[in-house]
Every structure is written in structure tokens, then in C-alpha cells.
C-alpha positions in Angstrom: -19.3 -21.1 10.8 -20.3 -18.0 13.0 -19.8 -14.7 11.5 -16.8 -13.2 13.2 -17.2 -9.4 11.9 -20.1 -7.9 13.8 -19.4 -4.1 13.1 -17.7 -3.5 9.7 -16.3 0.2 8.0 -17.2 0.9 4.7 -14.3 3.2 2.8 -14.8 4.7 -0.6 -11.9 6.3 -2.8 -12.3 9.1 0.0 -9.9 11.3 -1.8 -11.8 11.6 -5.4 -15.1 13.0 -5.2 -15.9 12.3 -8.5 -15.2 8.6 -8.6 -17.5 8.5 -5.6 -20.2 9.9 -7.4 -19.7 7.0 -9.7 -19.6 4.0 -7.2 -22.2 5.4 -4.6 -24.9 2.6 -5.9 -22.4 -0.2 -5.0 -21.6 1.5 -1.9 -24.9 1.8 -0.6 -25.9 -1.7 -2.1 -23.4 -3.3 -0.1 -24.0 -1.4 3.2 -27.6 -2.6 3.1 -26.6 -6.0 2.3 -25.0 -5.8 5.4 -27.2 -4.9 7.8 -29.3 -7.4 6.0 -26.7 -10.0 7.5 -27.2 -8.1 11.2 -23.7 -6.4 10.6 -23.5 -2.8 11.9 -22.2 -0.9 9.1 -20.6 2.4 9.5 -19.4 4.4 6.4 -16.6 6.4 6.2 -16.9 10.0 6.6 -15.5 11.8 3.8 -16.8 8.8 2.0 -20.4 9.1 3.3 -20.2 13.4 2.3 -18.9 13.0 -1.2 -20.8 9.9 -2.5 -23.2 11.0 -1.1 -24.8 9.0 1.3 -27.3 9.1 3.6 -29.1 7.0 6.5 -26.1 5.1 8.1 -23.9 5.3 10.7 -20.5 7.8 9.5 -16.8 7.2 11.3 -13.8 8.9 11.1 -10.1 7.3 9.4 -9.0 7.8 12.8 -11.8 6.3 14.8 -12.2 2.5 12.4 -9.2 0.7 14.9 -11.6 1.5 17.8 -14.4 0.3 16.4 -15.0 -2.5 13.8 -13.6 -5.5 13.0 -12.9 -5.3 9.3 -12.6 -2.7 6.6 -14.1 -2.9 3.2 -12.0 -0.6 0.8 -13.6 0.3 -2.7 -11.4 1.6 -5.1 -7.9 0.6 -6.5 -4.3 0.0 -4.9 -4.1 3.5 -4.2 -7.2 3.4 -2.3 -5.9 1.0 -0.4 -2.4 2.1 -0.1 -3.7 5.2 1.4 -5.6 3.4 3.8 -3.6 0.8 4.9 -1.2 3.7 5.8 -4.1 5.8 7.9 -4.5 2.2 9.7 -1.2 1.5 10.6 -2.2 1.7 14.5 -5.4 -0.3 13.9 -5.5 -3.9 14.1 -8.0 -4.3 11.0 -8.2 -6.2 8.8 -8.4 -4.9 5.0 -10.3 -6.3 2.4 -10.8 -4.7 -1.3 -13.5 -4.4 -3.6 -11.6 -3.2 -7.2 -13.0 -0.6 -9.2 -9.4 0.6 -10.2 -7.6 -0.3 -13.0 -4.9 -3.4 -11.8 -6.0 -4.2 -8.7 -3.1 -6.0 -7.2 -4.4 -5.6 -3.3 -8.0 -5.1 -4.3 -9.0 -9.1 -4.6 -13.0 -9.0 -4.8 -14.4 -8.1 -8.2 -17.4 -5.6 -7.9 -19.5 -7.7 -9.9 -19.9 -10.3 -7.5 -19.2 -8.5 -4.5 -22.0 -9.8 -2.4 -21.7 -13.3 -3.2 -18.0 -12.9 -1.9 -19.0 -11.1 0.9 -21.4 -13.5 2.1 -19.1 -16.0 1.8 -16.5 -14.2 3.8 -19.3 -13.6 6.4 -19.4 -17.9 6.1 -15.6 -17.9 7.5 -14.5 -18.2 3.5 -11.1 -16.2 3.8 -7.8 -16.0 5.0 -5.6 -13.3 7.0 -2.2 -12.9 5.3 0.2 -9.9 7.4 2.1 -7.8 4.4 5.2 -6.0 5.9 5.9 -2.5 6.0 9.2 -0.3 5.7 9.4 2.2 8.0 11.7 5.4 6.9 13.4 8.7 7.8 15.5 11.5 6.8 18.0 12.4 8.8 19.3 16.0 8.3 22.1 17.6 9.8 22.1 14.9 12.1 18.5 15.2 13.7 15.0 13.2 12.3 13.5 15.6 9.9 10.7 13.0 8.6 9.4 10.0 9.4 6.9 7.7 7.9 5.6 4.4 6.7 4.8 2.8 3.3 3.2 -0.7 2.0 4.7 0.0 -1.3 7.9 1.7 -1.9 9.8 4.3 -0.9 10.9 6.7 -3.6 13.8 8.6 -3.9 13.4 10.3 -7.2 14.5 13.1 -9.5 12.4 14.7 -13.1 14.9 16.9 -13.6 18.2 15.1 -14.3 20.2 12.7 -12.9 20.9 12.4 -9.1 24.1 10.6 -7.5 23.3 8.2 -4.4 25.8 6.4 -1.5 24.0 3.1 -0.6 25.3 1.0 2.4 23.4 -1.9 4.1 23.9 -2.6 7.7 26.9 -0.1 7.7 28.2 -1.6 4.8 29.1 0.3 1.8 27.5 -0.8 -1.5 28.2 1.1 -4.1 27.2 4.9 -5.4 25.2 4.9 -8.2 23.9 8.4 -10.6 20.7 7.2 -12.0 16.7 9.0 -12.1 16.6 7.5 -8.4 16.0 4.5 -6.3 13.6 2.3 -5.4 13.4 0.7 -2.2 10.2 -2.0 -1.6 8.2 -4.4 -0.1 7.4 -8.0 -1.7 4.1 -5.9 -2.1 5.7 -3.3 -3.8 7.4 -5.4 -6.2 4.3 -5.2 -8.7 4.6 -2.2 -8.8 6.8 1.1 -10.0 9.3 -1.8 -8.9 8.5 -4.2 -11.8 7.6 -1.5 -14.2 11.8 -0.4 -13.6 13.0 -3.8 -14.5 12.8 -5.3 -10.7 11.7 -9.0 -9.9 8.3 -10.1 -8.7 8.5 -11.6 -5.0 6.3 -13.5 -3.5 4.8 -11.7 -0.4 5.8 -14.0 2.1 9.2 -13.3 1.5 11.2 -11.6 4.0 12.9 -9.4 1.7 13.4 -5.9 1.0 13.9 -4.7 -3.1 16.2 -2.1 -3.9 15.4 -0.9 -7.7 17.5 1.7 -9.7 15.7 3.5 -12.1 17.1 4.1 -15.5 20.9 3.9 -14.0 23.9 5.7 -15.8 25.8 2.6 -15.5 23.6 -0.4 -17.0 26.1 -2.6 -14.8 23.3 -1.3 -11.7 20.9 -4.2 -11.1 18.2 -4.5 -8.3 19.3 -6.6 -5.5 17.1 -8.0 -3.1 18.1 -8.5 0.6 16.7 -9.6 3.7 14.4 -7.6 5.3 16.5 -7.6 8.8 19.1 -4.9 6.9 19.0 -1.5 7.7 19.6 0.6 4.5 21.0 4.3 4.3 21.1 6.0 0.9 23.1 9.5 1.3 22.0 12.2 -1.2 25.4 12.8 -2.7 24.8 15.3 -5.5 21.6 16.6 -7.8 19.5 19.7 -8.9 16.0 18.3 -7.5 14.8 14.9 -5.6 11.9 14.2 -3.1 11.4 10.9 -1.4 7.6 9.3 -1.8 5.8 7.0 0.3 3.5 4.4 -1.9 3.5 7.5 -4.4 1.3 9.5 -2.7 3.4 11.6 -0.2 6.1 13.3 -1.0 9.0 15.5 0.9 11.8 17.2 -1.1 15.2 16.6 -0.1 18.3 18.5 0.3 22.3 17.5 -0.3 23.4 15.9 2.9 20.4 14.5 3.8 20.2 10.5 4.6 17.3 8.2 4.2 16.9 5.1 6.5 14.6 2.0 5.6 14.0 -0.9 7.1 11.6 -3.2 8.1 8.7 -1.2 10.0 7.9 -3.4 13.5 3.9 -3.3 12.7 2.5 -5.0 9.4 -0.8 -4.7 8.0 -3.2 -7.8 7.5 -5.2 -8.6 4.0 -8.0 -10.8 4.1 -8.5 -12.3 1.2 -11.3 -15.2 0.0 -10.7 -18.8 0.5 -9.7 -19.6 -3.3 -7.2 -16.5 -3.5 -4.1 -17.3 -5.2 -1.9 -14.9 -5.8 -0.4 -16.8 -9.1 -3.7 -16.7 -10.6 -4.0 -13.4 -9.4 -0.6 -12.3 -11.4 -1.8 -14.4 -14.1 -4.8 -12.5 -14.6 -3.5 -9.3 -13.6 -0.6 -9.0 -16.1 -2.3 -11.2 -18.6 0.3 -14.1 -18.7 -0.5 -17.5 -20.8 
């Protein structure tokens, strides 16, 4: 089968200088193996500065939608998370190399990275499309912030507890005084999702998660709806809370203010090797008999 990635962006763990240091030798080993397949390999730029590395062709975040046709992403989930956010507008497809610790979203194992490579060069993969939530807070009745996340949103406290108003698709819920609220995507739901007691679904479910965390009443339990609804949390009462995107952004919040979710209209596409399964990949992941 003829290769259909001619151009291809290499990204590091761009945001961790010194775990770059560490992977630079399988970075550049794998941009030369590319161009050893007639691929034109660019390399990330913060990437390319902090490895570092020299003697190929360095692109911007901003400029990988414009210009290849896949995205290799060494790191962990949050390397990915991170760029599968900065990609949003890009139609490019990611693809993980893990040299994290879980590796939910980061399939190919560093290892045997160029033997899965090649073989994803051979047309040995499938494109899956993981959904996004798209969210704002809404304070004193105007946008305030707006963003996206492949994971969760957050709304959280560290201080003590906060009191919430959910309602989906107008409808009210309940209110709830617990450390905060998860709200997450299928993909999310292996992460801070399952570590607060919230079920595993399987990503092609169209389903949005809502997951308290340590509620004051233990009759709370996460409920899972479709991912058509439209869900408002109202900040009702609390000393401290911030919403976070995927864990990795964060804005504080004031009393008053109301956060939106719901399904974001653009998704993000993982390509993942011909034998992925993601059973054996929970199975192996969370060490299952």
C-alpha cells in the first residue's frame, strides 16, 4: 500500500526541557528513519531548541495543520493532551510514541517504535475521531472564558468544600457540596474520572461523564448522559475553585459565575496501529487478569 504521509511533524514533551534532554536519541533516531523512508520530517520548534537538535527542518505548533499530514507525539498523555488541544484547528492526525508513565493515548512503545512506524508507513493503522467538550464561563452574564479539553473539565476546590447547581438541558439536577466536579469525555474517563470512582466508557460512546469528587452526601454518584446535553454548573457557594482543562490550564472562579459544557463541534482523530485494541490496552494499562 502506498505511503499516504509524505511530510510528517515530529513533537517532543515541548514543555519539559529536561525530559527532552533524555529522549533526544529517539527523537533524532526516528527523524532519520524517516527521511530514510523519503518522508520530509520537520521537528517541532521548541522541541528541536530544548533536545537539542540540529540538521532538520523546525515548525511552529501553529504552523503543523498547514503543513504535514501526521503528527508523531513523544511523551505521555499530557503531551498529548497538550497537543491535541494546540491542534484543535488542524486536521492531523495524532499518533503517540509513550515515554510517560500510563500511556492511555500514547499507543506505540518506544522500543519498537520503528518497526511500528514502518508498518504504519505500510497502511497498518486506523483513524478513530475522539470527541471534545467545548466550555465557558459565563460571568455577570457575558463569556469571560472559553476553551476546549480532550479530557475533563475541572471544577475544583483544595481548600474546602464548594457547593454546585447542576442542570442538564435546562433541567435542574440536583446541588451537590463536594471537593468539585468532573465533567468528561469517554477519553477522559481513564483518567482523574476513574481515579474518583467514575466508570470506564468505551470511546465510541456518545456520552459525556459527570464525576463528583469526594461528595458530602455519599448518595452523589456519577451519571453519564448523552453527549447532545448541554450542562450548566452554577457556582453556588465556596472559599476557592478554579476550572481546568485536561489539568493543565486553569482559571479561578468567582460566586455567580456559570460553566457550560457540551459537546465541542470539532473532534480530534488518533491513529492507532492495525492490532490496537483498546481492551488489551486497559488490560495492560491497569494491569487487569
Amino acid at each position: 500500500m502506498q505511503n499516504s504521509f509524505k511530510t510528517i511533524a515530529i513533537i517532543g514533551k515541548y514543555m519539559a526541557p529536561k525530559a527532552l534532554q533524555q529522549m533526544q536519541a529517539d527523537l533524532v533516531n526516528l527523524a532519520q528513519h524517516l527521511q530514510s523512508r523519503n518522508i520530509t520530517v520537520y521537528i517541532e520548534k521548541n522541541t528541536a531548541l530544548h533536545a537539542p537538535i540540529n540538521g532538520f527542518k523546525t515548525i511552529g505548533l501553529d504552523e503543523i495543520g498547514e503543513i504535514a499530514d501526521l503528527a508523531i507525539v513523544m511523551g505521555g498523555d499530557g503531551t498529548m493532551l497538550s497537543v491535541a488541544r494546540s491542534l484543535i484547528d488542524a486536521d492531523v492526525p495524532l499518533v503517540g510514541i509513550n515515554r510517560g508513565r500510563f500511556g492511555f493515548l500514547t499507543d506505540l512503545r518506544a522500543e519498537e517504535m520503528l518497526v511500528a512506524v514502518d508498518r504504519i508507513l505500510a497502511g497498518g493503522f486506523s483513524l478513530e475521531p475522539r470527541m471534545l467538550l467545548a466550555t465557558q464561563i459565563i460571568r455577570d452574564g457575558k463569556v469571560l472564558h472559553a476553551n476546549y479539553a480532550l479530557n475533563d473539565a475541572v471544577i475544583k476546590s483544595d481548600l474546602r468544600l464548594i457547593e454546585l447547581e447542576v442542570k442538564i438541558n435546562q433541567q435542574f439536577v440536583h446541588k451537590q457540596r463536594s471537593d468539585g466536579l468532573i465533567i468528561c469525555t469517554p477519553t477522559g474517563t481513564t483518567a482523574y474520572a476513574m481515579s474518583a470512582g467514575g466508570p470506564i466508557l468505551h470511546p465510541n460512546l456518545d456520552a459525556i461523564t459527570l464525576v463528583p469528587i469526594c461528595p458530602h452526601t455519599l448518595s452523589n454518584r456519577p451519571i453519564a448522559v448523552s453527549s447532545s446535553s448541554h450542562i450548566e454548573v452554577s457556582l453556588m457557594q465556596f472559599d476557592e475553585a478554579q476550572l481546568s482543562f485536561d489539568g493543565q490550564y486553569q482559571v479561578a472562579l468567582q460566586i455567580g459565575d456559570k460553566v457550560l459544557v457540551q459537546r465541542a463541534e470539532k473532534t480530534i482523530s488518533l491513529l492507532h496501529p492495525s492490532d490496537y485494541c483498546y481492551f488489551d490496552m486497559l488490560r495492560n494499562k491497569l494491569n487487569w487478569g
